[in-house]
LOPALO-10428 format. One record per residue (C-alpha): x, y, z; residue in three letters. Coordinates in steps of 0.5 Angstrom, whole numbers, padded with zeros to 4 digits, always signed. Layout:
<atoms>
XYZALA...
</atoms>
This chain:
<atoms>
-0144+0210+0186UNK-0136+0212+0187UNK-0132+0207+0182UNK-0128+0204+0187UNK-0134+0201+0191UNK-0136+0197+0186UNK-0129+0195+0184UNK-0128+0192+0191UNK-0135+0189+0192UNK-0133+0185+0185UNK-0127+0182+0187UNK-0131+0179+0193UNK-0136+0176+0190UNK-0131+0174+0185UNK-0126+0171+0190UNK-0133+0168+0194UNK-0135+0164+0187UNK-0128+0161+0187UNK-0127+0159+0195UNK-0135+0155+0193UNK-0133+0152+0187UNK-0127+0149+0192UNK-0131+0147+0197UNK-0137+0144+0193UNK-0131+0140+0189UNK-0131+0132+0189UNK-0124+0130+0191UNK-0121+0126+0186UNK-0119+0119+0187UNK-0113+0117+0188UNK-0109+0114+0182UNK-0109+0106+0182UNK-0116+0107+0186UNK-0123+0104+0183UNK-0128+0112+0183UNK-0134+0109+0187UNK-0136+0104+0192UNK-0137+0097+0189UNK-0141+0091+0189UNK-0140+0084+0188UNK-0144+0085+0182UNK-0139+0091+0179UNK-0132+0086+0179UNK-0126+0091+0179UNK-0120+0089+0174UNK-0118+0083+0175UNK-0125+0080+0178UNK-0123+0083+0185UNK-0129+0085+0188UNK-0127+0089+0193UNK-0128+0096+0194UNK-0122+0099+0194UNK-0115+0097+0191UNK-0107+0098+0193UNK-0101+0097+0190UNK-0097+0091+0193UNK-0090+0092+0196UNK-0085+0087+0195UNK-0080+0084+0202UNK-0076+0091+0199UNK-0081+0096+0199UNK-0082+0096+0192UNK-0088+0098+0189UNK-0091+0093+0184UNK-0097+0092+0180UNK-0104+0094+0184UNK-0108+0087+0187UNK-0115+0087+0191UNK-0116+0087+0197UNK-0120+0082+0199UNK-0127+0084+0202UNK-0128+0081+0209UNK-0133+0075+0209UNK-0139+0077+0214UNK-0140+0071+0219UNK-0146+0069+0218UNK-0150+0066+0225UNK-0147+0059+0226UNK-0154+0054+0229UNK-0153+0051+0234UNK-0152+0044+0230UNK-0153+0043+0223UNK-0153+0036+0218UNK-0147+0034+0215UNK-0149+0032+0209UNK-0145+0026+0206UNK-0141+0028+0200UNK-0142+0021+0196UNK-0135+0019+0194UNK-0135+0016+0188UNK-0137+0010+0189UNK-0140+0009+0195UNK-0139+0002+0200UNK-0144-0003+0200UNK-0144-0007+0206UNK-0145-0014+0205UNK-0151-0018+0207UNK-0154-0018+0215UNK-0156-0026+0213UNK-0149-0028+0212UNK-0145-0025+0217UNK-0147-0030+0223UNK-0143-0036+0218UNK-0136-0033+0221UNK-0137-0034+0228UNK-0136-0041+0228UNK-0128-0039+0226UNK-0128-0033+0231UNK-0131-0036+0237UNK-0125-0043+0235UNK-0120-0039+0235UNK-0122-0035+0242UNK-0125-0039+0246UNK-0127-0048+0247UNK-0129-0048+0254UNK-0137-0050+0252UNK-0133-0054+0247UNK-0127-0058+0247UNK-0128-0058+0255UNK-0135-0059+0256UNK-0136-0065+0252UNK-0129-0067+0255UNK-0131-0070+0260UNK-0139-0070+0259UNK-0136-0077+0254UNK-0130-0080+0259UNK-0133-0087+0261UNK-0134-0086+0269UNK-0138-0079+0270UNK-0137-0079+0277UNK-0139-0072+0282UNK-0131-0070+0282UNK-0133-0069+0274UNK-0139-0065+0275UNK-0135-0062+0280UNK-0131-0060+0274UNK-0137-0058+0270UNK-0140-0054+0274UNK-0134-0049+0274UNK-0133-0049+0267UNK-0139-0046+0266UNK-0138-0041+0271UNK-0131-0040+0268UNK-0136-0039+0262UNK-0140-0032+0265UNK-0145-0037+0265UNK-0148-0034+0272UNK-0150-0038+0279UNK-0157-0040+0277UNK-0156-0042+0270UNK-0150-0046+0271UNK-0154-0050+0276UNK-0160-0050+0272UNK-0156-0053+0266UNK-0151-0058+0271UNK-0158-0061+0273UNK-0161-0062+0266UNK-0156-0065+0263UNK-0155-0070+0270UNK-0161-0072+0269UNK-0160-0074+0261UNK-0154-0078+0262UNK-0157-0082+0268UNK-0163-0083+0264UNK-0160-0085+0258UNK-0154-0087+0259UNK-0150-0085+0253UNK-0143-0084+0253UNK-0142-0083+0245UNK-0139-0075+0245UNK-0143-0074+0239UNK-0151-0076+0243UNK-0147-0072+0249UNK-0146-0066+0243UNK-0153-0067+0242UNK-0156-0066+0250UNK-0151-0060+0251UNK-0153-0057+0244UNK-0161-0058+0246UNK-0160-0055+0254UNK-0156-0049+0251UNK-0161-0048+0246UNK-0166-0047+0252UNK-0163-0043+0257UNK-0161-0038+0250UNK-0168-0038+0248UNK-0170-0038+0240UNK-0176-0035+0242UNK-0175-0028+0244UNK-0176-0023+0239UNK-0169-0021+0236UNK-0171-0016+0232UNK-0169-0009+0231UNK-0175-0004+0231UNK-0173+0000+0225UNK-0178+0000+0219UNK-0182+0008+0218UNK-0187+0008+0223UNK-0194+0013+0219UNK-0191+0019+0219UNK-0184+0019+0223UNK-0178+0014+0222UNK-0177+0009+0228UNK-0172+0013+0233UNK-0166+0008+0236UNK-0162+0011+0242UNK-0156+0007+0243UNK-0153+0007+0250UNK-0147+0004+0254UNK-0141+0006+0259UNK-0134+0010+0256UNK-0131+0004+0252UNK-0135+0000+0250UNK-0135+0002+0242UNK-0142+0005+0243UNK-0140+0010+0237UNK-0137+0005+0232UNK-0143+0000+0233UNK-0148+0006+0231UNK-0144+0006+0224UNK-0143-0002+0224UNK-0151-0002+0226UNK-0153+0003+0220UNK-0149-0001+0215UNK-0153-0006+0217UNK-0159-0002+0215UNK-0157+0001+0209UNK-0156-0006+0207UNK-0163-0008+0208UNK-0164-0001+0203UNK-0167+0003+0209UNK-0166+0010+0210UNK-0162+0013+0216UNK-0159+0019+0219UNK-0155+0019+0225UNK-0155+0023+0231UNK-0147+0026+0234UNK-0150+0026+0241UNK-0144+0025+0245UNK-0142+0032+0245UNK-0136+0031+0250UNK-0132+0027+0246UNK-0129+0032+0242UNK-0127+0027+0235UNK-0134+0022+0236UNK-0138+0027+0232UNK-0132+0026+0227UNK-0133+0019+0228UNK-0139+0018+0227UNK-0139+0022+0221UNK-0134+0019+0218UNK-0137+0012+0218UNK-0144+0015+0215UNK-0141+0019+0209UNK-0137+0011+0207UNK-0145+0009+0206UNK-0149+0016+0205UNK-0152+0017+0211UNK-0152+0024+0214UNK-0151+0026+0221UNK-0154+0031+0226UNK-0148+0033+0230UNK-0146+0041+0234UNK-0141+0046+0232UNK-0140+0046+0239UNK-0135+0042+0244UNK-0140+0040+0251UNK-0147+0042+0247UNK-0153+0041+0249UNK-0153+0033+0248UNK-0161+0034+0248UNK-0162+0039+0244UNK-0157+0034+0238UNK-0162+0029+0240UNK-0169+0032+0238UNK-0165+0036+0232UNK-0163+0029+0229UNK-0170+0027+0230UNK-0172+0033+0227UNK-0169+0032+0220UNK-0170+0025+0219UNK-0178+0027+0220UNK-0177+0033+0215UNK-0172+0028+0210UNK-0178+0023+0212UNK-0172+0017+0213UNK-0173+0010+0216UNK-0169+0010+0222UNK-0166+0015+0226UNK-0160+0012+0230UNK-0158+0017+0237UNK-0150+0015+0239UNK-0150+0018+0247UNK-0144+0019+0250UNK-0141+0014+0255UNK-0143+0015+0262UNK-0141+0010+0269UNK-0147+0007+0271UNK-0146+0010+0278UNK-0146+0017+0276UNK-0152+0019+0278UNK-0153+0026+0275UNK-0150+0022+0268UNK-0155+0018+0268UNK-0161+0022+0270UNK-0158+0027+0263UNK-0160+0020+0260UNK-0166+0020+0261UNK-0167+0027+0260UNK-0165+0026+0253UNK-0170+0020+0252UNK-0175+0025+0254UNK-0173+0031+0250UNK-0174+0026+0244UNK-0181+0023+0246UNK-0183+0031+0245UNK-0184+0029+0237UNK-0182+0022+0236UNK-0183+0015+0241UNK-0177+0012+0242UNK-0177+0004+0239UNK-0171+0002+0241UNK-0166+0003+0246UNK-0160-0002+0245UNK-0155-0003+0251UNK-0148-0004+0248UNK-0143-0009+0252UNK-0137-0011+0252UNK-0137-0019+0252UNK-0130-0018+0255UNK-0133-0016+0262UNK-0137-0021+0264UNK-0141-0021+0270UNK-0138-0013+0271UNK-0143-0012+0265UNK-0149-0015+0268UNK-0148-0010+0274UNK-0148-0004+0269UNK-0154-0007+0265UNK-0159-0007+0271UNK-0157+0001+0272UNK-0158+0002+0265UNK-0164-0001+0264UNK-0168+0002+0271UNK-0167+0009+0267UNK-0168+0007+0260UNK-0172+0002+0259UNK-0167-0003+0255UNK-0171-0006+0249UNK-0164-0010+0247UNK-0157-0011+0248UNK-0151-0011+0243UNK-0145-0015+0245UNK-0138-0013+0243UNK-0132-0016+0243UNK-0134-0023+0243UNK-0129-0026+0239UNK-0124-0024+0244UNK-0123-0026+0250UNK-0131-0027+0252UNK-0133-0033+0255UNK-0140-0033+0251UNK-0143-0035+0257UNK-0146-0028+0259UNK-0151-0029+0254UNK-0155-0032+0258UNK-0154-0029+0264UNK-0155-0022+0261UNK-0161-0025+0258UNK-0164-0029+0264UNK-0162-0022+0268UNK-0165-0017+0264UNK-0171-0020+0260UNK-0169-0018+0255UNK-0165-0021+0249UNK-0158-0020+0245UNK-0160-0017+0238UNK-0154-0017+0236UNK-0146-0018+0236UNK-0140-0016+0235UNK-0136-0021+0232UNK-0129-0016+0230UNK-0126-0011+0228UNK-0128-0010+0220UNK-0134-0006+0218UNK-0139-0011+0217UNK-0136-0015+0223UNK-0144-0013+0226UNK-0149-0019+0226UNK-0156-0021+0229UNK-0156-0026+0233UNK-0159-0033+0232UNK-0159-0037+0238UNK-0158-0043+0235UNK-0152-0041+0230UNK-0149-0039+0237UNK-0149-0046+0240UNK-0147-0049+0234UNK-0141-0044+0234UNK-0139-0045+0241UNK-0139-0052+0240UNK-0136-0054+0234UNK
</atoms>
C-alpha cells in the first residue's frame, strides 16, 4: 500500500483517539467546589451539608473565605391540626385546691353587691312591716335578677313567716330569709362535673356560650380545677375564628401540662378540631377532654346548627357528658334569653357563671336555674386563675347575706 495512504490514515486515527479522549473526560470542578454530590451524612468542611459551596463576597465585592450554602428544608405535609405538647416549664403551676375556693366568695360578693343583705334584712327588721315595705322588697328582689315567678314565690313565704311568727329580731329575720333562699337555690341538685374516665374513653366536655362571656378563659380555669383533683386533661382549640383563642387557650395548658388540639388553620373546620381533640385524649387515654366552641349570638341560626354539628361529629367516637353554658352573671335576664336558645340545640347539662363578683345581682341563680332545669355548677369569682369555684348553695347565701 502506497506510503502516504498509510501516513494519513494514521493521522486520523490518531486525531479521532485524541477528540474521544476529550469527549469521554470528566470536567474538573471547579476550585473551592466539593467533587460529588453530598448527603447529610457526607458534611463538607466546616459541617456544611450542603452540596456545593461558594465563595462569600463582602458589601465591596471582595471575595472571602468559602461558606456553605444552605440546603433548602423540603416542607413536610402540615396536618390539618396537630397537638400542642406542653413544653413543661421548670417548674409547673399547682393550682390550689377546689374545696377551698368558695371561702373567698363571701369578701367578693361584700364588696360587689348587698341587695339580698343590708337591703333585705333592712326592712324585713323595721318595727312596722306594712304593704308599702313589701312593696319595697318586692322590687329589691327583681333589682336582684331574682325573675317574676320567684320573687313573688319568695315575697309570699317570708310574709307568711313574719305573720305566723312575729319576729322582728334581724337575726330570726336572717334566718327566715337564709332558709327560703336556700330553697329556691335548691341544695339538691346535682352540681357535679361529669368528668371521671369512663371504660375505655375519657369523659367529653363541650363548653359553649355567646362572644364574650369568657368561654376560653373559663375552659383553662376548668382544667385547672381538674389537674388540681390529679385528673388528666387535654384541651380542644375549636374556636378557630378567633385568631388568638387557639394561643390562648394553649397558653393556659402549658402553665399545668395540659396539652391542646388545635388547627394550623385561621377558620378550619371547628368539627374536625373537635373530633381530633377527642381522638388524642382516647390514643393518651386521658381523663377528660374539655372542647372550647367559638362564641356565637343566640339568634344566628346557621351558628347555632354549626353547634350542634360539632356535638355530633364528636358523638361519632365518644358521648358528650357535659355540655356547660358560660354566662356572664352581669347580664341578668339577657342570659336567661340566650340560655334557652342554647339549651333547645344542645342540651345544656350545666351552667357557669362569670363575673359574678361584679356588678351581678346574684339573683339570676335562681332564675336560670328554676328557667333551665338545670343547675349552676360553677362561678366565676374573679379574675385570677384559680378565681374558678363549684357552686355550693348554701355557702351562696351565706355569702349574699353576710
Amino acid at each position: 500500500m502506497d506510503p502516504i495512504i498509510l501516513i494519513s490514515l494514521a493521522s486520523v486515527l490518531v486525531v479521532g483517539l485524541v477528540l474521544l479522549g476529550f469527549l469521554d473526560r470528566t470536567p474538573k470542578p471547579p476550585k473551592g467546589m466539593y467533587p460529588t454530590t453530598r448527603d447529610a451524612n457526607d458534611p463538607a468542611p466546616g459541617g456544611s451539608t450542603a452540596v456545593l459551596e461558594r465563595p462569600e463576597t463582602d458589601d465591596a465585592g471582595r471575595t472571602g473565605t468559602a461558606v456553605a450554602e444552605p440546603e433548602a428544608p423540603v416542607a413536610a405535609p402540615v396536618p390539618a391540626t396537630d397537638v400542642v405538647e406542653t413544653e413543661a416549664p421548670p417548674a409547673l403551676e399547682t393550682p390550689a385546691p377546689a374545696a377551698g375556693r368558695l371561702a373567698r366568695l363571701r369578701a367578693r360578693l361584700a364588696k360587689s353587691n348587698n341587695i339580698f343583705g343590708k337591703g333585705l334584712l333592712a326592712l324585713l327588721s323595721s318595727d312596722n312591716i306594712t304593704e308599702d315595705v313589701w312593696d319595697e322588697v318586692e322590687e329589691t328582689l327583681l333589682l336582684a335578677d331574682l325573675g317574676t315567678a320567684p320573687t313573688m314565690e319568695l315575697v309570699d313565704n317570708l310574709r307568711e313567716r313574719v305573720t305566723v311568727e312575729g319576729s322582728r329580731d334581724p337575726q330570726q329575720v336572717k334566718a327566715m330569709l337564709h332558709e327560703e333562699l336556700v330553697k329556691m337555690v335548691d341544695p339538691g341538685m346535682d352540681r357535679r362535673l361529669d368528668a371521671s374516665r369512663k371504660q375505655d374513653r375519657p369523659a367529653v366536655m363541650m363548653v359553649v356560650g355567646v362572644n364574650g362571656v369568657g368561654k376560653t378563659t373559663t375552659v383553662g380555669k376548668i382544667g385547672r380545677v381538674l389537674v388540681a383533683e390529679d385528673r388528666r386533661v387535654v384541651f380542644g382549640a375549636a374556636d378557630t375564628f378567633r385568631a388568638a383563642a387557639a394561643e390562648q387557650l394553649a397558653t393556659w395548658g402549658s402553665r399545668v401540662g395540659v396539652d391542646t388540639v388545635r388547627s394550623h388553620e385561621d377558620g378550619a373546620d371547628p368539627a374536625s378540631v373537635a373530633f381530633e381533640a377527642v381522638k388524642t385524649g382516647v390514643e393518651q387515654e386521658v381523663d377528660v377532654v374539655i372542647v372550647d366552641t367559638a362564641g356565637r349570638l343566640q339568634n344566628k341560626a346557621n351558628l347555632m346548627d354549626e353547634l350542634g354539628k360539632i356535638k355530633r361529629v364528636i358523638e361519632k367516637q365518644a358521648e358528650v357528658d357535659e355540655v356547660l353554658l358560660v354566662l356572664d352573671a352581669t347580664t341578668g335576664q339577657n342570659g336567661l334569653a340566650q340560655a334557652k336558645v342554647f339549651a333547645e340545640v344542645v342540651n345544656i347539662t350545666g351552667i357557669v357563671l362569670t363575673k359574678l363578683d361584679g356588678t351581678a345581682k346574684g339573683g339570676i341563680v335562681v332564675a336560670i336555674q328554676r328557667e333551665l332545669g338545670v343547675p349552676v355548677k360553677l362561678i366565676g369569682l374573679g379574675e385570677g386563675a384559680d378565681d374558678l369555684a363549684p357552686f355550693n348553695a348554701e355557702g351562696f347565701v351565706e355569702a349574699l347575706l353576710d
